[in-house]
VORO-829469 format. One record per residue (C-alpha): residue number from 1; residue in one letter; x negated, y negated, z negated. Coordinates in Angstrom, 3 decimals, padded with zeros to 6 digits. Layout:
+-----+------+----------+----------+----------+
!  nr ! rest !     east !    north !       up !
+-----+------+----------+----------+----------+
! NUM !    a !        X !        Y !        Z !
...
+-----+------+----------+----------+----------+
END
This chain:
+-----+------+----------+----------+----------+
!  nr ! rest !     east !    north !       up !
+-----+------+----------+----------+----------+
!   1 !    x !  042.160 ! -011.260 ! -029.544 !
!   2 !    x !  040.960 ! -007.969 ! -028.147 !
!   3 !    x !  043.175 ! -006.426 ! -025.581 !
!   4 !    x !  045.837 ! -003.659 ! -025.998 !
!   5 !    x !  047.337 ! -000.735 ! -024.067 !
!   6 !    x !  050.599 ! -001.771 ! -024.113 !
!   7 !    x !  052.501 !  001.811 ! -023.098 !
!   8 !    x !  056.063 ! -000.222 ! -023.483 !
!   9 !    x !  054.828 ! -002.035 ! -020.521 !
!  10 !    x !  054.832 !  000.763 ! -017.893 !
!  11 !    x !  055.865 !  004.559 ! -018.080 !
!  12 !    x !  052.819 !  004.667 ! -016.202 !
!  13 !    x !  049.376 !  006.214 ! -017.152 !
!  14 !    x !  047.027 !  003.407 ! -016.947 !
!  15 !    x !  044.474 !  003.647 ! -014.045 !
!  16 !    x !  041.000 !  004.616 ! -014.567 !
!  17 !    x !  039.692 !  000.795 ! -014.407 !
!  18 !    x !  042.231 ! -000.450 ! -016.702 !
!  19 !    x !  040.948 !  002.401 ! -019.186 !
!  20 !    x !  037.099 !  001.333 ! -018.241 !
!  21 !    x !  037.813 ! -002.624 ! -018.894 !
!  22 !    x !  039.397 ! -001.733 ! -021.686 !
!  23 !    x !  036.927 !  000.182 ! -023.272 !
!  24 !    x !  034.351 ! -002.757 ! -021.990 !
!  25 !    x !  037.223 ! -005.227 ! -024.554 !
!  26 !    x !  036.983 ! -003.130 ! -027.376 !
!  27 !    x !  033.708 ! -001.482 ! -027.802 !
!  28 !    x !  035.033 ! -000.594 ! -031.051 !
!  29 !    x !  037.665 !  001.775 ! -030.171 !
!  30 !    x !  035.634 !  004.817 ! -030.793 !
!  31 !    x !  035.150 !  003.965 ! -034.137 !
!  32 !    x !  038.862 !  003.419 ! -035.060 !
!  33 !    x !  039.790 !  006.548 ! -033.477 !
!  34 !    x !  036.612 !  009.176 ! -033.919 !
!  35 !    x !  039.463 !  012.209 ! -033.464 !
!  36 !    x !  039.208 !  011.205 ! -029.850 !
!  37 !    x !  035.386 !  012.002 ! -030.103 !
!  38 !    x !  036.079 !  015.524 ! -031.155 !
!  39 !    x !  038.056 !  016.548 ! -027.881 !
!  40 !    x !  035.892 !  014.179 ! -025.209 !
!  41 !    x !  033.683 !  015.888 ! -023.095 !
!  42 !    x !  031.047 !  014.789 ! -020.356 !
!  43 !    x !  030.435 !  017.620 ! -017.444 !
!  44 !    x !  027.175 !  016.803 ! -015.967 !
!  45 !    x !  024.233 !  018.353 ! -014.481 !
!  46 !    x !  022.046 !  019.931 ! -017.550 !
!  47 !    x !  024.494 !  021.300 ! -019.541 !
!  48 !    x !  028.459 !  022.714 ! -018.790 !
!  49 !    x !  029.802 !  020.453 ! -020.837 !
!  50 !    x !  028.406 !  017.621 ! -023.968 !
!  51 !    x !  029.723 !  015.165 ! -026.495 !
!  52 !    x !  029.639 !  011.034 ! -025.389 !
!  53 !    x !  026.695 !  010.926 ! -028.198 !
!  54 !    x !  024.860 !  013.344 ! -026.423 !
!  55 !    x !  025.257 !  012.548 ! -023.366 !
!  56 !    x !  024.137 !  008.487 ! -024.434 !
!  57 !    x !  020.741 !  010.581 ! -025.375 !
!  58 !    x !  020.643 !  012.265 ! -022.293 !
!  59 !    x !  020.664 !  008.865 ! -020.593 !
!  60 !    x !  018.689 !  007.108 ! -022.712 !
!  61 !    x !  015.759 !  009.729 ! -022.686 !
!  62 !    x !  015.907 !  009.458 ! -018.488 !
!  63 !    x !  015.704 !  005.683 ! -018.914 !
!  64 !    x !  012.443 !  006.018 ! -020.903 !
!  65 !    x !  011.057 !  008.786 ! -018.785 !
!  66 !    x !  011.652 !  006.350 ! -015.811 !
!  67 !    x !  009.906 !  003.622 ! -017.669 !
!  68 !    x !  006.893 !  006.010 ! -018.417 !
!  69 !    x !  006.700 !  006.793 ! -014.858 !
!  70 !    x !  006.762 !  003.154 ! -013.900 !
!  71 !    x !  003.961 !  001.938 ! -016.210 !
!  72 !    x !  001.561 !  005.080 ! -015.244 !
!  73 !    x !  002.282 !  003.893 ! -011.956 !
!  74 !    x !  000.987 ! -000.019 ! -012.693 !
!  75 !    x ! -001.880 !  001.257 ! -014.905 !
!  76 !    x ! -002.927 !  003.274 ! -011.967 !
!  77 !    x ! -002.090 !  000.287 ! -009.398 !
!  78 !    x ! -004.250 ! -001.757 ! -012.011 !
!  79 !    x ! -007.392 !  000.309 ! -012.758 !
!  80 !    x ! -007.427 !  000.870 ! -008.377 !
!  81 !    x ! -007.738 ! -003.214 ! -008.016 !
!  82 !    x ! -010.243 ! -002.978 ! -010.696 !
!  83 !    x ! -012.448 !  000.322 ! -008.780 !
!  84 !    x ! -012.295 ! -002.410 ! -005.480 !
!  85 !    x ! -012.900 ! -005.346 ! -007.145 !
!  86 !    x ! -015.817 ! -003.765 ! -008.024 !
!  87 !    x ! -016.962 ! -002.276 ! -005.225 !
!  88 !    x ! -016.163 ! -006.135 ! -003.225 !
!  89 !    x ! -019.361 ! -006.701 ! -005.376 !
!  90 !    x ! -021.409 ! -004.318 ! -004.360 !
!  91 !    x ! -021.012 ! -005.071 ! -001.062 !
!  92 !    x ! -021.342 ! -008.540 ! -001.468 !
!  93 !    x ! -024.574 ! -008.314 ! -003.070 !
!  94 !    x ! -025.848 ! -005.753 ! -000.587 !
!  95 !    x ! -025.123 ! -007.843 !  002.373 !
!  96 !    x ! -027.117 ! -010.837 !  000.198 !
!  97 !    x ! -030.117 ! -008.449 !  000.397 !
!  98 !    x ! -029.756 ! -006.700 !  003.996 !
!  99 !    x ! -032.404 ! -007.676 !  005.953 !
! 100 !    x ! -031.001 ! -006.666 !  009.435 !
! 101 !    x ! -027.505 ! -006.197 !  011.347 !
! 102 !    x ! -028.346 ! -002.206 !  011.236 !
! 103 !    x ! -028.839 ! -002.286 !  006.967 !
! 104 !    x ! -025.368 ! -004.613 !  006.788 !
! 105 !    x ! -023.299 ! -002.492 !  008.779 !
! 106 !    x ! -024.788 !  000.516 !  007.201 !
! 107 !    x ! -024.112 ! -000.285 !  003.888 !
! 108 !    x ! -020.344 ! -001.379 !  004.705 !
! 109 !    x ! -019.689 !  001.770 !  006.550 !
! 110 !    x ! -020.571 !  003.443 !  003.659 !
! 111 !    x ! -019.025 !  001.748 !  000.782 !
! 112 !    x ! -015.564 !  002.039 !  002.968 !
! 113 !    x ! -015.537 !  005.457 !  003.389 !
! 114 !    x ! -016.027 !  005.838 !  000.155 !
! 115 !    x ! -014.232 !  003.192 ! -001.894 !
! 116 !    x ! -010.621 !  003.679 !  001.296 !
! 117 !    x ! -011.145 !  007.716 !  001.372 !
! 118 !    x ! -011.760 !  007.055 !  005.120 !
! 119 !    x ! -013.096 !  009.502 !  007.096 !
! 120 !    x ! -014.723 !  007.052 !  010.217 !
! 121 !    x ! -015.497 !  003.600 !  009.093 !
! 122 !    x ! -016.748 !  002.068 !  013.018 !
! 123 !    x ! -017.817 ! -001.613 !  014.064 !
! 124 !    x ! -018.120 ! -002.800 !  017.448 !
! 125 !    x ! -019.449 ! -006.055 !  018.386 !
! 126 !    x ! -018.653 ! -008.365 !  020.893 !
! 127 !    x ! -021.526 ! -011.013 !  020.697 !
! 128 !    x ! -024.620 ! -010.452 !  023.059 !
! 129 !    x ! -026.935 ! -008.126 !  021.894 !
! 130 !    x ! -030.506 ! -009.159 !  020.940 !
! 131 !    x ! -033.064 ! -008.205 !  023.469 !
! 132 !    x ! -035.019 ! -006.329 !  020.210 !
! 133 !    x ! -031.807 ! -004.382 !  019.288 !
! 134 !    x ! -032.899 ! -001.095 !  017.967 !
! 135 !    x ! -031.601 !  001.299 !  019.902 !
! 136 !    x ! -030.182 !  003.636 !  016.759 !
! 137 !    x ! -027.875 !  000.548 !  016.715 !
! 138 !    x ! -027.112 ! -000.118 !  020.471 !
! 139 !    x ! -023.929 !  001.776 !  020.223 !
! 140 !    x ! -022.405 ! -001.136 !  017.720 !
! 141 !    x ! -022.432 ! -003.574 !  021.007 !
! 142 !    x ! -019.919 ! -003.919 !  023.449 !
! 143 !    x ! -020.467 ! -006.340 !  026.089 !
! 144 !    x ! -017.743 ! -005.604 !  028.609 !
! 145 !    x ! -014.423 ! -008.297 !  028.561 !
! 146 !    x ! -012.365 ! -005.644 !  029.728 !
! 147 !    x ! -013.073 ! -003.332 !  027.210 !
! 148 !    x ! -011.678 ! -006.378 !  024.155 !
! 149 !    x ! -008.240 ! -006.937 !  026.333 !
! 150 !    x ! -006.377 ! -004.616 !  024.341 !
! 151 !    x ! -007.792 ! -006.413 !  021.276 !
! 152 !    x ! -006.668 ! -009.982 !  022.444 !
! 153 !    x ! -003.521 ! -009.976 !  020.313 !
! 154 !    x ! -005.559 ! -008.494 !  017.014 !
! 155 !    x ! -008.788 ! -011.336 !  017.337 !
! 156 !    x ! -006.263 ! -014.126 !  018.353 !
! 157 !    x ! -004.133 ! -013.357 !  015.332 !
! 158 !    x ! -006.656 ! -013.195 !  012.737 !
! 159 !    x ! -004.636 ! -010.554 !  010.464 !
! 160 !    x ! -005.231 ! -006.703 !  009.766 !
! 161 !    x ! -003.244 ! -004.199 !  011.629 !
! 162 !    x ! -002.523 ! -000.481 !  009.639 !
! 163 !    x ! -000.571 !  002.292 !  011.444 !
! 164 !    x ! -000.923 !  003.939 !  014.815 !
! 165 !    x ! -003.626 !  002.956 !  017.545 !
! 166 !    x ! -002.712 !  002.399 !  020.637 !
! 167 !    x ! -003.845 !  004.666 !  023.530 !
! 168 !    x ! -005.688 !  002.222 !  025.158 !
! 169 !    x ! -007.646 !  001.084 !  021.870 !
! 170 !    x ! -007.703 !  005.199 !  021.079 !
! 171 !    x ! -010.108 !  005.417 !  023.569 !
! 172 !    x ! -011.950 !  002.273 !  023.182 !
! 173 !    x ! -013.140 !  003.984 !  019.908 !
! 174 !    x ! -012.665 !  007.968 !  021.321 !
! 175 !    x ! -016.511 !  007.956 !  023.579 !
! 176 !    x ! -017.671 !  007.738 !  019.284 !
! 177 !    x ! -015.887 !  011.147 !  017.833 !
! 178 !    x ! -013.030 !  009.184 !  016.544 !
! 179 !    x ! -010.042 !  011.276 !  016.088 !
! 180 !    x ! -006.558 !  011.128 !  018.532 !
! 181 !    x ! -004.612 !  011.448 !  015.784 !
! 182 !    x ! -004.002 !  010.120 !  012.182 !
! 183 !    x ! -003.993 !  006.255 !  010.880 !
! 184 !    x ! -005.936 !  003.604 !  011.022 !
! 185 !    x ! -007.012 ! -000.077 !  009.788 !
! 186 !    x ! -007.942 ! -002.506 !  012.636 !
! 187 !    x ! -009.666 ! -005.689 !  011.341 !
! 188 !    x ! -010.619 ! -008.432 !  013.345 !
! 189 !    x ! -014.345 ! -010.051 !  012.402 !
! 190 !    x ! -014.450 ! -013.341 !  012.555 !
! 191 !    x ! -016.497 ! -016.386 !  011.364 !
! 192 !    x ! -014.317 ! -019.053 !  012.059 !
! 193 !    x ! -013.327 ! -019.662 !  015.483 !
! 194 !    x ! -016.039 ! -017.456 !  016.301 !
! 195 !    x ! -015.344 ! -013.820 !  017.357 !
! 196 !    x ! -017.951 ! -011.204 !  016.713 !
! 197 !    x ! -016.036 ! -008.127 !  017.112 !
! 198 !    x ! -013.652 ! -005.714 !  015.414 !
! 199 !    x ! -014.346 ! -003.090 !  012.516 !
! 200 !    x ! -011.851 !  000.110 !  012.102 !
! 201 !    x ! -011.385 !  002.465 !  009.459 !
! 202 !    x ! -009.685 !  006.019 !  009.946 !
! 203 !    x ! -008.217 !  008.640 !  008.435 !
! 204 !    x ! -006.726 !  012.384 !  009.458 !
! 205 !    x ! -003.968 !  011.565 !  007.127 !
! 206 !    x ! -000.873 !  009.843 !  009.234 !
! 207 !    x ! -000.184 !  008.301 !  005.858 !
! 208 !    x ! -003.158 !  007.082 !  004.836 !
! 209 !    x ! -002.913 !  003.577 !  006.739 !
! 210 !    x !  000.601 !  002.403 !  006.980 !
! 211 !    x !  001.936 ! -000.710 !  008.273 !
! 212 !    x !  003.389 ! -001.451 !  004.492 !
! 213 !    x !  000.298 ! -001.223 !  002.540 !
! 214 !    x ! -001.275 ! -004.506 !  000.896 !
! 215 !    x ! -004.467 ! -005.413 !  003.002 !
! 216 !    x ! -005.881 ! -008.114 !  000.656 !
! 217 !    x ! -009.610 ! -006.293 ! -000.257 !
! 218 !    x ! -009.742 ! -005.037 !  003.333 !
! 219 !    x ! -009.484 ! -008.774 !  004.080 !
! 220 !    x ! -011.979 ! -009.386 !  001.960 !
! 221 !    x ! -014.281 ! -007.085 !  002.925 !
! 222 !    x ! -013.896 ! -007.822 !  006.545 !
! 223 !    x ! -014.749 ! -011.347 !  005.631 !
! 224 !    x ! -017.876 ! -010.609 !  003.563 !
! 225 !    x ! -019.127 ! -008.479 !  006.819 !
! 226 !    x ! -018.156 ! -011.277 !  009.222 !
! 227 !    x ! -019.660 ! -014.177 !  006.972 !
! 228 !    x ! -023.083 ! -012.492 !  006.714 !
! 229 !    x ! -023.325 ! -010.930 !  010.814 !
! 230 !    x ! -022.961 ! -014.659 !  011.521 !
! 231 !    x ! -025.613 ! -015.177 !  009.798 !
! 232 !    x ! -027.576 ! -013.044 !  011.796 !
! 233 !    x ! -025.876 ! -014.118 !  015.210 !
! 234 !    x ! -027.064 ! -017.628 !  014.770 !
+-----+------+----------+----------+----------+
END
């Protein structure tokens, strides 16, 4: 049995959540009584004043507007996975062909600038430098232990780090024309226990790089770099 207002029971107005769970009870009330729709009206923010069927509309059409929003915003999400999944090929089958550290690290620089809207893509290496290095590639090789302290943390840990650099790694990269300011990707290359060096990608947007963002193609793409300059570094 549905629930009644019972006004014998109190000289009392009901309260507004007796009134709401009794509406809730008898969903049919409206119906029984549609005089009461004649006087009811809903203030709210696009209009003075609107009737309950209205104002049901109202709702619903923000509900599907909402919806609209959130499936643009997965179609996009889905057709960006698809532009680096993609692009994870390329690069995959470039490395396959490179012929030399300078033509790999080239061609990565280049595909994530492009593919990450990055405006420095740079790779320093820690492992010696061959004795024929060209010396248009030189500049990729960092000997110096001191200079990969304040990297310990980033190589021992294995994962990507996306936000702010810190000063002293700001001017690790700095003596290359990287900017002060901005955000930035910091990802470790290794081939398994082996440490080769570190790869970064920046942008002059604070927001490009945040420490939220997913990280699994850069991952991937680290990984493809690292897997083929061990190749070289044998």
């Amino acid at each position: 049995m549905k629930n009644q207002l019972n006004p014998a029971q109190s000289t009392e107005l009901p309260s507004e959540a007796e009134v709401r769970r009794y509406l809730a009870q008898n969903p049919d009330f409206f119906e029984r009584n549609a005089v009461s729709l004649e006087t009811l009206e809903l203030k709210h923010a696009c209009v003075p004043a609107a009737s309950l069927i209205e104002r049901q509309v109202q709702q619903l059409r923000s509900r599907s507007q909402q919806l609209e929003l959130k499936l643009q915003e997965l179609l996009r999400a889905a057709g960006n996975n698809d532009r680096l999944a993609e692009a994870l090929q390329q690069l995959a089958l470039g490395l396959f062909k490179a012929k030399s550290v300078a033509a790999a690290l080239s061609l990565t620089e280049d595909l994530l600038k492009q593919q990450f809207l990055a405006d420095q893509v740079v790779v320093r290496l820690q492992v010696e430098m061959p004795k024929r290095t060209a010396k248009k590639i030189q500049h990729y090789f960092v000997a110096e232990a001191e200079n990969w302290i304040v990297f310990e943390d980033l190589l021992l840990s294995g994962r990507i780090v996306c936000g702010q650099l810190l000063r002293d790694q700001l001017r690790f990269f700095s003596l290359h024309g990287v900017p002060q300011r901005g955000s930035y990707a910091l990802m470790p290359l290794l081939s398994g226990e082996r440490i080769l060096g570190v790869m970064m990608i920046g942008s002059h947007d604070p927001d490009r790089f945040s420490p939220t963002m997913g990280v699994d193609f850069l991952n991937h793409f680290s990984q493809l770099l690292a897997g083929r300059l061990a190749q070289f570094f044998k």
